[in-house]
C-alpha beads as a LAMMPS data file, in Angstrom:
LAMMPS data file: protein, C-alpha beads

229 atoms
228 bonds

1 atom types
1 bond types

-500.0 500.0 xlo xhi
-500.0 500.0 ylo yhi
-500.0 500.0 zlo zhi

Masses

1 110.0

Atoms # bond

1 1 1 1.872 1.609 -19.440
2 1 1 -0.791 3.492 -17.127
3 1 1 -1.206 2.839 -13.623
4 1 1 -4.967 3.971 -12.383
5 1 1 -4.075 4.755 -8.536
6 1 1 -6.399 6.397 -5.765
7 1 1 -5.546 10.095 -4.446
8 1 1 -6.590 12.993 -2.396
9 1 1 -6.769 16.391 -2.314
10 1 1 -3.038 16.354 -4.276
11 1 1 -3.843 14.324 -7.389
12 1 1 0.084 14.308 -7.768
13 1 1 0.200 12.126 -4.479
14 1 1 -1.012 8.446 -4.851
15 1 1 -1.601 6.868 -1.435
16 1 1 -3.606 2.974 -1.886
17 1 1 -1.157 0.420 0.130
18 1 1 -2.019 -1.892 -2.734
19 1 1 -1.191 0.513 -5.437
20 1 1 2.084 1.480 -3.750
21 1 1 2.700 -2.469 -4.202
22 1 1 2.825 -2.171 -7.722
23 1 1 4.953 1.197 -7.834
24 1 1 7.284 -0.154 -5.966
25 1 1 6.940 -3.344 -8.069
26 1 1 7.172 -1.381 -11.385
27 1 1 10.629 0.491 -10.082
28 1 1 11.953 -3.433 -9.409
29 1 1 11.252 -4.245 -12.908
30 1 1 12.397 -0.964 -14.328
31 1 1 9.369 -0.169 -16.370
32 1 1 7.923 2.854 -17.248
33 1 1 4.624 4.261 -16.971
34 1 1 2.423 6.692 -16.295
35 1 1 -0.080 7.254 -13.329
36 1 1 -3.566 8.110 -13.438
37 1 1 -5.002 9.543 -10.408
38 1 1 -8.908 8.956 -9.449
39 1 1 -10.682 10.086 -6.563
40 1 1 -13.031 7.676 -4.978
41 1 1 -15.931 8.682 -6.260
42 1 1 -14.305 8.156 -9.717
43 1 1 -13.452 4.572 -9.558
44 1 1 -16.363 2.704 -10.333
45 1 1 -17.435 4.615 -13.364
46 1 1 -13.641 5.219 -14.571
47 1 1 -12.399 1.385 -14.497
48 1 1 -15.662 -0.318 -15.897
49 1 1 -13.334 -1.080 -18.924
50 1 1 -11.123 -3.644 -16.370
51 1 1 -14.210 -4.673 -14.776
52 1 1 -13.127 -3.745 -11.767
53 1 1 -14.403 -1.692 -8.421
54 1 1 -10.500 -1.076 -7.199
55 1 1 -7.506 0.427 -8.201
56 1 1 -4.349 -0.342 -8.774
57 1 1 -5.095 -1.603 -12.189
58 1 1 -2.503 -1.321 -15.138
59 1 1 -2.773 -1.000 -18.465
60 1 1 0.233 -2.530 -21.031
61 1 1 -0.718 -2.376 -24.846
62 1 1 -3.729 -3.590 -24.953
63 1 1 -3.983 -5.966 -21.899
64 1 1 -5.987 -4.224 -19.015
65 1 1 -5.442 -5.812 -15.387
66 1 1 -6.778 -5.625 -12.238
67 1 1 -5.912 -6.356 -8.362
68 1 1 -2.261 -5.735 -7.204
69 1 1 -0.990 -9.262 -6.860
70 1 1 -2.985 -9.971 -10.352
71 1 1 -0.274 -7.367 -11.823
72 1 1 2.414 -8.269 -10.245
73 1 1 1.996 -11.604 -11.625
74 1 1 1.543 -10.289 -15.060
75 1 1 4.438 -8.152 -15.050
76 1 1 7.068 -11.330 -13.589
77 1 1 5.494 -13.170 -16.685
78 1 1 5.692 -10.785 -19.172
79 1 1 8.421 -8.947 -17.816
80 1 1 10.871 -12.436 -16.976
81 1 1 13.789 -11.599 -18.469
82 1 1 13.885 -8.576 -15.741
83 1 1 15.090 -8.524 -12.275
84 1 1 12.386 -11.065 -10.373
85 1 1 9.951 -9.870 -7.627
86 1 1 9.690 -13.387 -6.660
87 1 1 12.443 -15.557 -7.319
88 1 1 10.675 -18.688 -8.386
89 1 1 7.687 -20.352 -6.934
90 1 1 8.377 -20.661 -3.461
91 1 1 8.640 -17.222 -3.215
92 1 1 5.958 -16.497 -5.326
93 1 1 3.790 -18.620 -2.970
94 1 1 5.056 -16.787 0.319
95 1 1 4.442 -13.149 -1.056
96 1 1 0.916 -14.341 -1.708
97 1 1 0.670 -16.199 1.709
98 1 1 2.058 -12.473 2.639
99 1 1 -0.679 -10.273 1.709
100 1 1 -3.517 -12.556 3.390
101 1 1 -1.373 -12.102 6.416
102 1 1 -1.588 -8.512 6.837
103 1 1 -5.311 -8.273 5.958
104 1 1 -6.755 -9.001 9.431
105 1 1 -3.815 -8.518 12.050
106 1 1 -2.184 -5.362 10.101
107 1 1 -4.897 -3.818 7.514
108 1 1 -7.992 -3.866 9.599
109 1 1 -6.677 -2.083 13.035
110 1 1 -4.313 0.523 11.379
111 1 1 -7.362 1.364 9.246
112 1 1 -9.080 2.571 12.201
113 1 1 -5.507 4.316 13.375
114 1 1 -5.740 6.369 10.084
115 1 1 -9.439 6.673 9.121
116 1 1 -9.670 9.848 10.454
117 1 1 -6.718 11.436 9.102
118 1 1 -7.695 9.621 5.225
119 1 1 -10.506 11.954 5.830
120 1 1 -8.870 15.142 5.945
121 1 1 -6.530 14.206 3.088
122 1 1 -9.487 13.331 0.782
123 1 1 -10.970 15.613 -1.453
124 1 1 -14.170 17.644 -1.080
125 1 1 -15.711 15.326 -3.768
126 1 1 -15.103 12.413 -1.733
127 1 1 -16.101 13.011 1.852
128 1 1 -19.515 12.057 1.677
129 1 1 -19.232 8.654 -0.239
130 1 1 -15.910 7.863 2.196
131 1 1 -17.892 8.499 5.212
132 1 1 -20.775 6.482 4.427
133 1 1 -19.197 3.386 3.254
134 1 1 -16.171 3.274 6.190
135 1 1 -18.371 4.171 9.176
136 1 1 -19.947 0.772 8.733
137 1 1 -16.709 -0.837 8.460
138 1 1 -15.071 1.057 11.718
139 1 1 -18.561 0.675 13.289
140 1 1 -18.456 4.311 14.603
141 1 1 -18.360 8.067 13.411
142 1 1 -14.855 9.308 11.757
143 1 1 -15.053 11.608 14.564
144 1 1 -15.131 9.116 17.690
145 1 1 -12.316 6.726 15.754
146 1 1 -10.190 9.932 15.630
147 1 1 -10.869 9.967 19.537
148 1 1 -10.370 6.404 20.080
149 1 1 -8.072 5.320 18.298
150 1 1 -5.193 3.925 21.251
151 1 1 -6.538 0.191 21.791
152 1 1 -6.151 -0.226 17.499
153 1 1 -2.918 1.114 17.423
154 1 1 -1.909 -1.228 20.460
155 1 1 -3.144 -3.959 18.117
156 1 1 -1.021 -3.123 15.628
157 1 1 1.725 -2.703 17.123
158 1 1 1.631 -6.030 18.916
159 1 1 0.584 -7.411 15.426
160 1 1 3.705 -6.399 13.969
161 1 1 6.109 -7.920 16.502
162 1 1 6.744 -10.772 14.401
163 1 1 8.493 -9.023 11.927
164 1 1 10.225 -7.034 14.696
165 1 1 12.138 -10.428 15.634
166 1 1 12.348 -11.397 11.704
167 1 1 14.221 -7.476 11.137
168 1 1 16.300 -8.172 13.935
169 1 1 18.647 -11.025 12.150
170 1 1 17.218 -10.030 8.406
171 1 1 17.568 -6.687 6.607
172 1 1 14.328 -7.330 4.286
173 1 1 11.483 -9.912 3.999
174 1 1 12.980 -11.395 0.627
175 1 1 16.445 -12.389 2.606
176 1 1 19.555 -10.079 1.580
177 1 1 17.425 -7.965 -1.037
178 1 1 13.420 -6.842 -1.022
179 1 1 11.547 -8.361 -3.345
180 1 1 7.033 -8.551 -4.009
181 1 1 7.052 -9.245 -0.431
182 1 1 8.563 -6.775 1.533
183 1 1 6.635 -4.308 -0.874
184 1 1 3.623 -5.708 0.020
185 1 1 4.101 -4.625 4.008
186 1 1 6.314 -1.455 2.718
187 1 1 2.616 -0.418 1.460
188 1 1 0.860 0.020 4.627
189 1 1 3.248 2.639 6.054
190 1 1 3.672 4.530 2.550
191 1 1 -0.145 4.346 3.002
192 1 1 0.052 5.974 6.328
193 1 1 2.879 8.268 5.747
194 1 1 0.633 10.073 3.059
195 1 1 -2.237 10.382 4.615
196 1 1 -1.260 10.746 8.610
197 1 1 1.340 12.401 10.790
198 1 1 0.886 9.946 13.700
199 1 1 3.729 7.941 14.782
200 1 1 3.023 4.283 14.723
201 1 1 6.435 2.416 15.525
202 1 1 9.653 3.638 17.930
203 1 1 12.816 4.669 15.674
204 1 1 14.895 2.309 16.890
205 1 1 12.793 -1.026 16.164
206 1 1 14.126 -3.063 13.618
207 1 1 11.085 -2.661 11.437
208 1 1 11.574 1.378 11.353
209 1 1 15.359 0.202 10.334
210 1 1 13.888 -1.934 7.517
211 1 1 11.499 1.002 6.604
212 1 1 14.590 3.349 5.580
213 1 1 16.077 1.037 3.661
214 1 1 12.994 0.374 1.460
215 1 1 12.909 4.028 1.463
216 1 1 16.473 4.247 -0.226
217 1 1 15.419 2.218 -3.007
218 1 1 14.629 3.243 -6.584
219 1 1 16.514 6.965 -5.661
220 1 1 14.102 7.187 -2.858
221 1 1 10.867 6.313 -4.452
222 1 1 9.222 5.503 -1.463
223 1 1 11.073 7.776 0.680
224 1 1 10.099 10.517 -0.827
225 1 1 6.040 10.311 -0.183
226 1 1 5.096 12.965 2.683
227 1 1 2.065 13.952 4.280
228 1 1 -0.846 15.023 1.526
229 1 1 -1.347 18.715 2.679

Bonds

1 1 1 2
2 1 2 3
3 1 3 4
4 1 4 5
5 1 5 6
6 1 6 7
7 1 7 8
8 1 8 9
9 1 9 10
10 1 10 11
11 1 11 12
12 1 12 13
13 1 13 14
14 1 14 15
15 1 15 16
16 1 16 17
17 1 17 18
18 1 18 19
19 1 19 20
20 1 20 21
21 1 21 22
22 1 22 23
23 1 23 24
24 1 24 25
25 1 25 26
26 1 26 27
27 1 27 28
28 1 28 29
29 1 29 30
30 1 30 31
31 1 31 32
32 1 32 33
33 1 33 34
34 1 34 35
35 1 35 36
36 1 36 37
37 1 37 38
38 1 38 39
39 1 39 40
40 1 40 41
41 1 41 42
42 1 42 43
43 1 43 44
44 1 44 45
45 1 45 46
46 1 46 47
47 1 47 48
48 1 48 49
49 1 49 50
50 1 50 51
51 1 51 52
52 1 52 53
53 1 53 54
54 1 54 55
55 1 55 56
56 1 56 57
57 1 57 58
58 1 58 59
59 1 59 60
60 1 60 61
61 1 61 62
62 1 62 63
63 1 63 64
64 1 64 65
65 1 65 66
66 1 66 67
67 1 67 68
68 1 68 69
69 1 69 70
70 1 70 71
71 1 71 72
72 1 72 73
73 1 73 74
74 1 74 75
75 1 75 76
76 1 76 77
77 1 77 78
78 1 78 79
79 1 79 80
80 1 80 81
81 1 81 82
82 1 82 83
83 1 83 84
84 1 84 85
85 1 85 86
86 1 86 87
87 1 87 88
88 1 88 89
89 1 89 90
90 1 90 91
91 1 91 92
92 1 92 93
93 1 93 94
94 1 94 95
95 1 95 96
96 1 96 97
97 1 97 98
98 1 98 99
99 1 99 100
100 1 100 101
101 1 101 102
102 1 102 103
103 1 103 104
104 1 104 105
105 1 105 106
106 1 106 107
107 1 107 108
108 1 108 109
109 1 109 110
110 1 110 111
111 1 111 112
112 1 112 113
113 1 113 114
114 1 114 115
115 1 115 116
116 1 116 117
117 1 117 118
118 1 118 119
119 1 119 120
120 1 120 121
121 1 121 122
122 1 122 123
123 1 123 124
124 1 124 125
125 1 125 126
126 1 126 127
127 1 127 128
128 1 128 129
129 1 129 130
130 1 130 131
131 1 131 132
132 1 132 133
133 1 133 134
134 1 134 135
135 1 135 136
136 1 136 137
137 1 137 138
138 1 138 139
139 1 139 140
140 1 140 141
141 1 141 142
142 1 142 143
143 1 143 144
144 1 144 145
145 1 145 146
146 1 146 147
147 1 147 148
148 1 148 149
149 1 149 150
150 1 150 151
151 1 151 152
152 1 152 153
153 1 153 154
154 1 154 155
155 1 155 156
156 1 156 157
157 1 157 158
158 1 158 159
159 1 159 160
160 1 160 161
161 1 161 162
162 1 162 163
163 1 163 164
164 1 164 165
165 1 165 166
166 1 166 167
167 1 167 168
168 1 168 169
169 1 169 170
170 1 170 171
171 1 171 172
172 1 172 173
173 1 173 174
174 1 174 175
175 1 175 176
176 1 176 177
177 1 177 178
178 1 178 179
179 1 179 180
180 1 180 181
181 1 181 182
182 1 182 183
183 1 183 184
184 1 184 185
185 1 185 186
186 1 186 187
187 1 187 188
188 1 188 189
189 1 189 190
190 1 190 191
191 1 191 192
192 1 192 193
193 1 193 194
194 1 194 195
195 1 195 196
196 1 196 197
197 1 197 198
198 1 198 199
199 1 199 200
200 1 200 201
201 1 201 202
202 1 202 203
203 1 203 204
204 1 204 205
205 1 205 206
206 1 206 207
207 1 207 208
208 1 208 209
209 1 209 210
210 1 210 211
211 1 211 212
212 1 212 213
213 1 213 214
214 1 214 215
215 1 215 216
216 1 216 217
217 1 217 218
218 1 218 219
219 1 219 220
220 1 220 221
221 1 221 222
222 1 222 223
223 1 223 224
224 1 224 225
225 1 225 226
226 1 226 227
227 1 227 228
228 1 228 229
């Protein structure tokens, strides 16, 4: 297996929220594989083989696939006889329902939180092509969203009370074990941790609870990602 995932400056340190999905998807299942980093500019030219204009995409034998819950079917279909990431169809249906939830109330506003910081992270290589395709997206210069940044950070941390209440009774998303869903919001702050040193939720909320026990999983996979230097 290869994994095609985006990094910075450290091409040892993968960072994409959506790759991180399948890593931490990959460690459920117990399969091996190895990563390929790509920088941005090296993603449209490198995966023209999968057809596709985003990473994560995996490679197994000689199927090719693309999009993160795309794999993550593939591998509970080809992979069933290991442990599930879904548990049947209901849960397959509420990890999906999952990651068109966190687009627009999560995604979008700590995006602007962390634009600035995914900047200085990024490699020389990629500065100019980042710049010009997420200023339109943020609506402003990198520079002014690493001034103004408070009111999107508010945002998401209002955004994320939900699942403040949920971590309160719950210890993960998937009920007494995580599962596809809680790797799906365990991205965005393995996303965040690599790329910024800002702190984005109190350390005694139930969701920072949830986030070190994710971290313990797979001998630490996740908790061992640190700030891309």
């Amino acid at each position: 297996m290869k994994l095609y995932e985006l990094v910075g400056r450290d091409s040892e340190k993968g960072f994409s929220p959506f790759a991180w999905r399948i890593k931490m998807a990959l460690a459920h299942k117990g399969l091996n594989y190895e990563s390929v980093p790509l920088h941005f500019t090296e993603i449209k030219e490198t995966l023209t083989f999968a057809d596709s204009k985003t990473v994560p995409v995996l490679i197994d034998g000689e199927n090719s696939i693309s999009d993160s819950w795309n794999i993550a079917c593939y591998l509970e279909e080809y992979y069933s006889e290991r442990s599930s990431l879904f548990e049947g169809e209901k849960g397959k249906a509420a990890a999906q329902l999952m990651g068109h939830q966190l687009a627009r109330p999560l995604l979008m506003p700590l995006f602007r939180v962390l634009v600035s910081d995914i900047y200085n992270v990024i490699d020389e290589c990629d500065k100019d092509y980042f710049r010009e395709t997420r200023e339109p997206r943020i609506g402003c210069k990198i520079e002014e969203a690493a001034k103004d940044y408070d009111q999107a950070l508010k945002t998401f941390q209002t955004n994320l009370l939900p699942y403040q209440d949920y971590f309160n009774q719950n210890d993960f998303l998937s009920g007494q074990s995580a599962a596809y869903s809680d790797y799906i919001l365990y991205g965005i702050f393995l996303w965040a941790r690599a790329t910024s040193g800002k702190i984005l939720i109190e350390d005694d909320s139930s969701v920072n609870l949830w986030i070190k026990r994710m971290d313990g999983l797979f001998n630490g996979l996740g908790g061992s990602v640190s700030l891309i230097k």
